[in-house]
C-alpha positions in Angstrom: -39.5 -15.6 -44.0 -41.2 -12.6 -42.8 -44.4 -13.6 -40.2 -47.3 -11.1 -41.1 -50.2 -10.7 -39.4 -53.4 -12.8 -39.5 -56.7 -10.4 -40.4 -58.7 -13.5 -38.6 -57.1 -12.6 -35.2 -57.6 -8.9 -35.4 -61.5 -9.5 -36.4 -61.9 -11.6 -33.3 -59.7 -8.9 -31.0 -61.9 -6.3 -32.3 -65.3 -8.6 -31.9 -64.0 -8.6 -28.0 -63.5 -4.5 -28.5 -66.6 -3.3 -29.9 -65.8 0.2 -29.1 -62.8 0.8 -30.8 -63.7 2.7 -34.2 -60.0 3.7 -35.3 -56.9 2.1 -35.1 -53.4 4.4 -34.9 -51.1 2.4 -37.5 -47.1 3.4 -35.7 -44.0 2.8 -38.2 -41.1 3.9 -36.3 -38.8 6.0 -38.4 -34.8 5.7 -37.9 -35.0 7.6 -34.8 -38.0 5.4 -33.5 -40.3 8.2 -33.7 -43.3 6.3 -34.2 -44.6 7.5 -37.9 -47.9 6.3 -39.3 -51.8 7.0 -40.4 -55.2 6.4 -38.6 -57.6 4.6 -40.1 -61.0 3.5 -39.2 -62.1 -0.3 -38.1 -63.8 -0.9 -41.3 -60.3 0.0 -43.4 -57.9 -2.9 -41.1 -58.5 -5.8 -43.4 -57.3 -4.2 -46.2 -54.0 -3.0 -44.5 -53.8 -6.6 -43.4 -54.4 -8.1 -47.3 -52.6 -5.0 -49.4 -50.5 -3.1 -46.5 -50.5 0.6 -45.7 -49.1 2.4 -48.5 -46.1 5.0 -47.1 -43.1 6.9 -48.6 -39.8 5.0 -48.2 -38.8 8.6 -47.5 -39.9 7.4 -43.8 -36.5 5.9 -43.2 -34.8 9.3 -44.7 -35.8 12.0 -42.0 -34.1 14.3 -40.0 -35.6 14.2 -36.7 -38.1 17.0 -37.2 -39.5 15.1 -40.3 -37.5 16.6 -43.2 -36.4 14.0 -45.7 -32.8 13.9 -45.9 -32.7 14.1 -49.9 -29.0 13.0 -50.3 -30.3 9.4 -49.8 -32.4 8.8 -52.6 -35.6 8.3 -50.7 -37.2 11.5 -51.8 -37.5 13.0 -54.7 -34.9 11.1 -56.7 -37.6 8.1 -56.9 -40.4 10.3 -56.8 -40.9 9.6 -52.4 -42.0 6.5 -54.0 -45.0 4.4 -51.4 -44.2 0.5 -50.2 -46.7 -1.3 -48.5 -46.4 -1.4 -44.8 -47.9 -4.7 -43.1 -49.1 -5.4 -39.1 -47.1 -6.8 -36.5 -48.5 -10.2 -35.3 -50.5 -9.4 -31.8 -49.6 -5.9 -31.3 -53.3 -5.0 -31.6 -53.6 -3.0 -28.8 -56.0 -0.5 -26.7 -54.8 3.0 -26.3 -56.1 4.0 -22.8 -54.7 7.6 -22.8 -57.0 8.3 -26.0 -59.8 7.0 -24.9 -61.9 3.7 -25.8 -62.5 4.2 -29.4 -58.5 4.4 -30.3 -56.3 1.1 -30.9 -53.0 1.3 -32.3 -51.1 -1.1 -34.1 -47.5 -1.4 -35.6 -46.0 -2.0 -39.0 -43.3 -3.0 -40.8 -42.1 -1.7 -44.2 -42.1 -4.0 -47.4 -40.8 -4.1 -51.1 -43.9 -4.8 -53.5 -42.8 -8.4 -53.8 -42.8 -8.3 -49.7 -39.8 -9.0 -49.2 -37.9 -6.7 -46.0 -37.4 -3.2 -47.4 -33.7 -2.4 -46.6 -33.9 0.9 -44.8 -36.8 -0.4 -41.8 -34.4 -1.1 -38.8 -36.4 -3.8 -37.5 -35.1 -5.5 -40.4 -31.6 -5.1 -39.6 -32.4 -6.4 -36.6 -34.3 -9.4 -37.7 -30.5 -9.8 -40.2 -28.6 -9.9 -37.1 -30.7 -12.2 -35.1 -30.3 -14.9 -38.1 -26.7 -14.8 -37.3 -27.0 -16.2 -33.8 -29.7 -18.7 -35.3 -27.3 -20.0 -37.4 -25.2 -20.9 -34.5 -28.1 -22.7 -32.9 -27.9 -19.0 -30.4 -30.8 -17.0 -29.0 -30.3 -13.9 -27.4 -32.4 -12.6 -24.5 -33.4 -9.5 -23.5 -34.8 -6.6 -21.8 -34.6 -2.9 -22.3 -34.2 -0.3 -19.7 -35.4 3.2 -19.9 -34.8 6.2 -18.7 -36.7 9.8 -19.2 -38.0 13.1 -17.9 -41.2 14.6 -16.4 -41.1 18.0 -17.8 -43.4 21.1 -17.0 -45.1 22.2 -20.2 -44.0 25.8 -19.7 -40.7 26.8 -20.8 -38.7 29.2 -19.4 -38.3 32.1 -20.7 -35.2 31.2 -22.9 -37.3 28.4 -23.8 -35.7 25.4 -21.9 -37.1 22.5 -19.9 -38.1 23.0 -16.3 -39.1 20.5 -13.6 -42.9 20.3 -13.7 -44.6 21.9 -10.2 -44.8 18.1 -8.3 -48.9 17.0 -8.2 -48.9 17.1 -4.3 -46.8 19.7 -2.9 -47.2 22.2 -5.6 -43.1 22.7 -5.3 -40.9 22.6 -8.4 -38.2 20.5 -7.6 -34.5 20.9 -8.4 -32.8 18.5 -6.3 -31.0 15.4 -6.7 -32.5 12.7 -5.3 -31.7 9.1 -6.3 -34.4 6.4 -5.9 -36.8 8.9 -3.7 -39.9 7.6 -2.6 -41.1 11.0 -2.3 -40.7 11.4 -5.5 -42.7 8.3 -6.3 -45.2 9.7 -3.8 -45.7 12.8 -5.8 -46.0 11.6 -9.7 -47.7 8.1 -7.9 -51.2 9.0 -10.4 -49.3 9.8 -13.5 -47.1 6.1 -12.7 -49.7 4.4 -11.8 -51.4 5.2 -15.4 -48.4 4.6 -17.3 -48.5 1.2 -15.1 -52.6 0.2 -15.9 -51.6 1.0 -19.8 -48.8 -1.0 -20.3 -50.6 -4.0 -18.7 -53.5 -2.9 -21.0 -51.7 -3.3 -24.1 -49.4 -6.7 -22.4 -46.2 -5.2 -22.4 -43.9 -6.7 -19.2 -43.3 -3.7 -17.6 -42.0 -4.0 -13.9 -39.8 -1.7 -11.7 -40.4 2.0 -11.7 -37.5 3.9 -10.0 -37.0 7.7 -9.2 -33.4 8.5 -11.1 -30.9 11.0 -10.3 -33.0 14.4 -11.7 -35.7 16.0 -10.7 -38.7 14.2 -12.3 -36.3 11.5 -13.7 -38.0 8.2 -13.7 -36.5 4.6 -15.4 -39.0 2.4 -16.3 -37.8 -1.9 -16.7 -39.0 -4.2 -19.4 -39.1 -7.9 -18.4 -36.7 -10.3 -20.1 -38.3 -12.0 -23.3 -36.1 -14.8 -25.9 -37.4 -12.7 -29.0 -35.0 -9.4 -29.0 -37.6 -8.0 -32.0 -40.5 -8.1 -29.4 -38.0 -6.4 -26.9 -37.0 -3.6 -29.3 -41.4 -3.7 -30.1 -42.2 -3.1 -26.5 -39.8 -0.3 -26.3 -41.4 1.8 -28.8 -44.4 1.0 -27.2 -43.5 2.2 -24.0 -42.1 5.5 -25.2 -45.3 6.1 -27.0 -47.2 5.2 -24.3 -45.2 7.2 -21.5 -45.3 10.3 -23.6 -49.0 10.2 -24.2 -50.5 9.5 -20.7 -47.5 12.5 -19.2 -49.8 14.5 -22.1 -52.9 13.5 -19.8 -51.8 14.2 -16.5 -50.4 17.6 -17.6 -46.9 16.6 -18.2 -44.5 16.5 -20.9 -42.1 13.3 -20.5 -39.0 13.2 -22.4 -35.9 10.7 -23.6 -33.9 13.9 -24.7 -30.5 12.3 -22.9 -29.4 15.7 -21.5 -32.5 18.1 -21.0 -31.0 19.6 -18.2 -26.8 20.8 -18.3 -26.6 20.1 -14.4 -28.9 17.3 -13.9 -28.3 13.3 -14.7 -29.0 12.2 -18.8 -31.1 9.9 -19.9 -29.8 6.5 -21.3 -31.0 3.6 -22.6 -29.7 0.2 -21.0 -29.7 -3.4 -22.8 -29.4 -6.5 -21.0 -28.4 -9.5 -22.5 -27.9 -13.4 -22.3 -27.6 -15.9 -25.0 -29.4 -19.2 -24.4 -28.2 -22.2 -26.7 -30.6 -24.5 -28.5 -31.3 -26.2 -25.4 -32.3 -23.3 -23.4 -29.1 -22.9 -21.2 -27.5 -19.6 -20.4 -24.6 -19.9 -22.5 -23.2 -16.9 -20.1 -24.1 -18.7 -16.9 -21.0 -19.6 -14.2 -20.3 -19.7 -10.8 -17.3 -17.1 -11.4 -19.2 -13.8 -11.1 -17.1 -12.0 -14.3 -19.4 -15.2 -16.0 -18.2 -17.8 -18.8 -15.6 -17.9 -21.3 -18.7 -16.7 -23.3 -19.9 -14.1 -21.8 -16.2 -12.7 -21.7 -15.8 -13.4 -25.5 -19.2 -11.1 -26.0 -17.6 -8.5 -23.8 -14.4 -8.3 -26.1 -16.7 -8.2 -29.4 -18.5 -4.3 -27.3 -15.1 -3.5 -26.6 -13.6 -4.5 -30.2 -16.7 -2.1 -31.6 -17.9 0.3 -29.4 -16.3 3.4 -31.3 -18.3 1.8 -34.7 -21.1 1.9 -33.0 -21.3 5.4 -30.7 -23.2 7.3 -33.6 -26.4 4.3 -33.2 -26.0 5.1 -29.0 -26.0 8.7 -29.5 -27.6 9.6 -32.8 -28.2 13.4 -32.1 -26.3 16.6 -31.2 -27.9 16.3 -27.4 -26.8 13.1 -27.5 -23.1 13.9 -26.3 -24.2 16.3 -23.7 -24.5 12.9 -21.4 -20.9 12.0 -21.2 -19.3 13.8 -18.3 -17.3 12.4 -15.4 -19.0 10.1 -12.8 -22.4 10.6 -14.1 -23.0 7.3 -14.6 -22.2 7.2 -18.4 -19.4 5.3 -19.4 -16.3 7.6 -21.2 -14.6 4.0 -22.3 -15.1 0.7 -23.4 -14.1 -1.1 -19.8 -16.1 -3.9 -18.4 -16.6 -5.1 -14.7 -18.8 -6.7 -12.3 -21.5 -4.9 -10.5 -20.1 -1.7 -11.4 -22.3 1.3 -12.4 -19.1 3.5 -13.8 -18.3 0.8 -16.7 -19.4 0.4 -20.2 -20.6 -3.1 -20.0 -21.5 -3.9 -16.5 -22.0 -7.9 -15.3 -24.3 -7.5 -12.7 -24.3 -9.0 -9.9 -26.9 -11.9 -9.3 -27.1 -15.9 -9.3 -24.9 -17.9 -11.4 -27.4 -19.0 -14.0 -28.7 -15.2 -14.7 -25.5 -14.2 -15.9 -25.7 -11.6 -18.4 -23.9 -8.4 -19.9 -25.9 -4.7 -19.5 -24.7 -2.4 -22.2 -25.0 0.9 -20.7 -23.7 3.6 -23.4 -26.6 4.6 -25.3 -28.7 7.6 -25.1 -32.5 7.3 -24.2 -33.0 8.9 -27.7 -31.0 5.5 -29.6 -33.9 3.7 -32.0 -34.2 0.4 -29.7 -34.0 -1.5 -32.8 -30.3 -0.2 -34.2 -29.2 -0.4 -30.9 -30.0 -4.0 -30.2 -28.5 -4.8 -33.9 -25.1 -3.2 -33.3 -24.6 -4.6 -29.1 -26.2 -8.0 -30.7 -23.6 -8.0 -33.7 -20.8 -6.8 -31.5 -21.5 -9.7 -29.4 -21.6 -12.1 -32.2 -18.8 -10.8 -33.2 -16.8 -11.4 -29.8 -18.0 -15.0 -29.5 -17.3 -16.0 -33.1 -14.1 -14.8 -33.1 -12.9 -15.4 -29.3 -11.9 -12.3 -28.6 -10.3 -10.7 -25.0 -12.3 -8.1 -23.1 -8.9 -6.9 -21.4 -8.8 -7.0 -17.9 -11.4 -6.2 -15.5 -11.6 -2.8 -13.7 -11.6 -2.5 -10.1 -12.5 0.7 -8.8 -13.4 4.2 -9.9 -14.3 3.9 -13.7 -13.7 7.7 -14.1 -10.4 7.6 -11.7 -8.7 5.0 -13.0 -9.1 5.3 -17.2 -9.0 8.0 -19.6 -11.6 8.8 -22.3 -11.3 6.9 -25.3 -14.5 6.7 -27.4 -15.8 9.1 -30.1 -17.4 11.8 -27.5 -18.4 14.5 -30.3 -21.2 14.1 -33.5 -18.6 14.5 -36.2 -16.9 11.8 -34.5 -18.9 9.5 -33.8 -20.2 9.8 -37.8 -17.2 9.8 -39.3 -15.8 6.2 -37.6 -19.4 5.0 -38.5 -18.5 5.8 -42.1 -15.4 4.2 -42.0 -17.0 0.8 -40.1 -16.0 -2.1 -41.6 -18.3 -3.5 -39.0 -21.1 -0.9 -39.2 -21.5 -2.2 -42.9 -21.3 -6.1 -42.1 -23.7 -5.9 -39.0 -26.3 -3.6 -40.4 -26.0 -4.0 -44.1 -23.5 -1.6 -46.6 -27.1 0.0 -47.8 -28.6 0.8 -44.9 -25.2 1.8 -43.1 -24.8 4.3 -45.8 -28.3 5.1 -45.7 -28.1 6.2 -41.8 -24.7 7.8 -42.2 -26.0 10.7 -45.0 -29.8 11.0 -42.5 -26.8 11.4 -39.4 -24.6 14.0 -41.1 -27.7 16.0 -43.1 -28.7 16.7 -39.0 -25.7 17.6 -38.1 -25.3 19.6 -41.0 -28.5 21.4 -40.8 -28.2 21.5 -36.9 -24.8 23.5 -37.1 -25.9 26.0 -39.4 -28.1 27.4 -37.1 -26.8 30.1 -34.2 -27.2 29.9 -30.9 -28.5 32.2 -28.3 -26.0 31.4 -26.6 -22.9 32.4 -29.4 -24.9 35.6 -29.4 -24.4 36.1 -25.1 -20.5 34.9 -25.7 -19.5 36.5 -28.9 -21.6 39.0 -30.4 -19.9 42.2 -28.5 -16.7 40.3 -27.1 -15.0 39.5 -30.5 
């Protein structure tokens, strides 16, 4: 049954916020674009006894909010409203707007409140009932990876470094885990640090990644994978707005620059059994029978999956040779090249990180496809295939969809893809997919004109 939030609780957050006078209500849309309305203190107990009234078109948009109308969402019924109810406890303060903003999240209902089909985190909620059923919790924490951008463009309009805060110098260097370049954006990271602890999510390790102004940002570890997939929203929203008021621009476009590192989005995951054990957890460092059965289940579906880990056309632009992205489904220990990497660490924190998916996957579609994967491999025992040793890139060709039409087609033709997320909403993602891709191939590009336009 669906847990909504009590009105009681929010009265006695706001009693302890006397400031706050409007409260940013986020719905985050198929691409986890966080969607929504602002209303004002006095109007919260009504969204908590009625809901927020929105289109259902919501879960029908393109990523530049055009409602995909092939899906029935929009016009067909009228871009008919459902009633959108709070999250339990994710009242929060919104530092970067200043003490009279709060925001809070919701989820998307039928009138007779039962889970609208096409809200993701009730796919994910589907999938997690699965492992319940088994007695099965899965644990988790979300990595994430993104871009300080200058708010200029060039003059072809692309994405530059940003000049750094200290030394004025725009940067164009690699530079893996630089403490310089922690030195330099220390204000803006240290604001993106004093929010997250103001609105309780478990953020921890900040690292400088590969590209100039590339930062990945860790998530704690919690036993509910919806409250994971919550704080990731969270912390994209959050991220975006405080680079806004520093200066910055911050982005999870996976591949903003063609020579620089992308931007992926990294799940790590362990299953703890009704007694709390690590169901994972073994002295061999490739980890139990389990863990390996999980392994096989991301291996059995990673090509049903690739158009959830890479939704968009920039999506692709990530998967190149030893760039850290993996090109097919292997599996190894401690490994950075692979697909699904065991890392390394004590015997009882055994766990699988999925490392595929762009930093612009919706957290919650992501979790649901790795999670049902998973499922999938333990339920039905199935073989990872053998470790790899070595070079990932050296050693094994590509094998996974690597192109949109791909990737969209074998998530049309998923078996899986309808069984883990449910045949509606699989067919309700695959027509918003390919509408994009559609619209986004129609256009030209400057860069068709440079090639063609006088050499053909």
């Amino acid at each position: 049954m669906p847990q909504f939030a009590d009105f009681e609780q929010a009265r006695a957050w706001l009693a302890q916020h006397p400031q706050v006078r409007y409260v940013d209500l986020l719905l985050p849309d198929q691409m986890g674009i966080p969607r929504g309305k602002r209303v004002t203190v006095a109007e919260l107990e009504g969204v908590h006894r009625h809901g927020l009234l929105l289109p259902a078109s919501m879960f029908a948009l393109d990523v530049l909010g055009g409602t995909i109308q092939a899906t029935g969402l929009g016009f067909d019924e009228g871009d008919a409203d459902r009633p959108c109810l709070p999250l339990p406890g994710s009242l929060a303060p919104v530092p970067w707007l200043g003490e009279h903003v709060a925001q809070m999240q919701v989820a998307m209902y039928d009138h007779d409140r039962s889970p609208f089909f096409g809200d993701p985190r009730h796919v994910l909620e589907q999938v997690l009932a699965g492992f319940a059923r088994h007695g099965l919790t899965p644990v988790m924490a979300v990595e994430l990876e993104f871009y300080f951008v200058d708010r200029e463009r060039t003059p072809e309009g692309r994405a530059q470094p940003p000049r750094q805060p200290l030394s004025g110098r725009r940067e164009d260097k690699t530079q893996i885990n630089s403490m310089a370049d922690l030195d330099e954006y220390s204000t803006v990271l240290m604001a993106i640090d004093e929010a997250a602890r103001a609105q309780n999510l478990p953020a921890g390790t900040v690292l400088a990644e590969y590209g100039p102004g590339q930062f990945e940002v860790n998530l704690h570890h919690v036993d509910d994978a919806l409250l994971a997939c919550d704080h990731a929203i969270r912390l994209k929203r959050l991220v975006k707005g405080v680079a806004l008021a520093h200066g910055l621009d911050a982005t999870f476009m996976p591949k903003p620059y063609r020579e620089h590192a992308g931007s992926g989005t990294h799940l790590h995951v362990s299953v703890v059994d009704a007694q709390g054990r690590n169901i994972f957890a073994a002295d061999d460092p490739q980890g139990s029978p389990a863990l390996k059965h999980a392994i096989g289940g991301l291996v059995a579906t990673i090509n049903d999956t690739m158009a959830v880990c890479a939704p968009t056309a920039n999506s692709y632009r990530r998967f190149q040779p030893e760039a850290y992205v993996p090109l097919n489904p292997s599996w190894s220990v401690n490994n950075r090249g692979v697909a699904f990497r065991v890392p390394a660490g004590p015997p009882d924190g055994r766990r699988v990180e999925h490392r595929v998916a762009g930093a612009d996957a919706n957290p919650y579609l992501l979790a649901a496809m790795v999670l049902g994967g998973m499922l999938h491999g333990i339920e039905n025992r199935l073989d990872p295939g053998p470790v790899l040793a070595g070079n990932a890139y050296r050693d094994t060709r590509p094998t996974i969809p690597l192109s949109w039409p791909e990737a969209i087609a074998a998530f049309e033709h998923s078996e899986f893809a309808r069984q883990c997320l449910g045949e509606r909403f699989a067919n309700l993602y695959a027509l918003t997919r390919r509408g994009e891709m559609q619209d986004f191939n129609s256009y030209v590009s400057p860069l068709e004109f440079s090639w063609y336009l006088t050499t053909v």
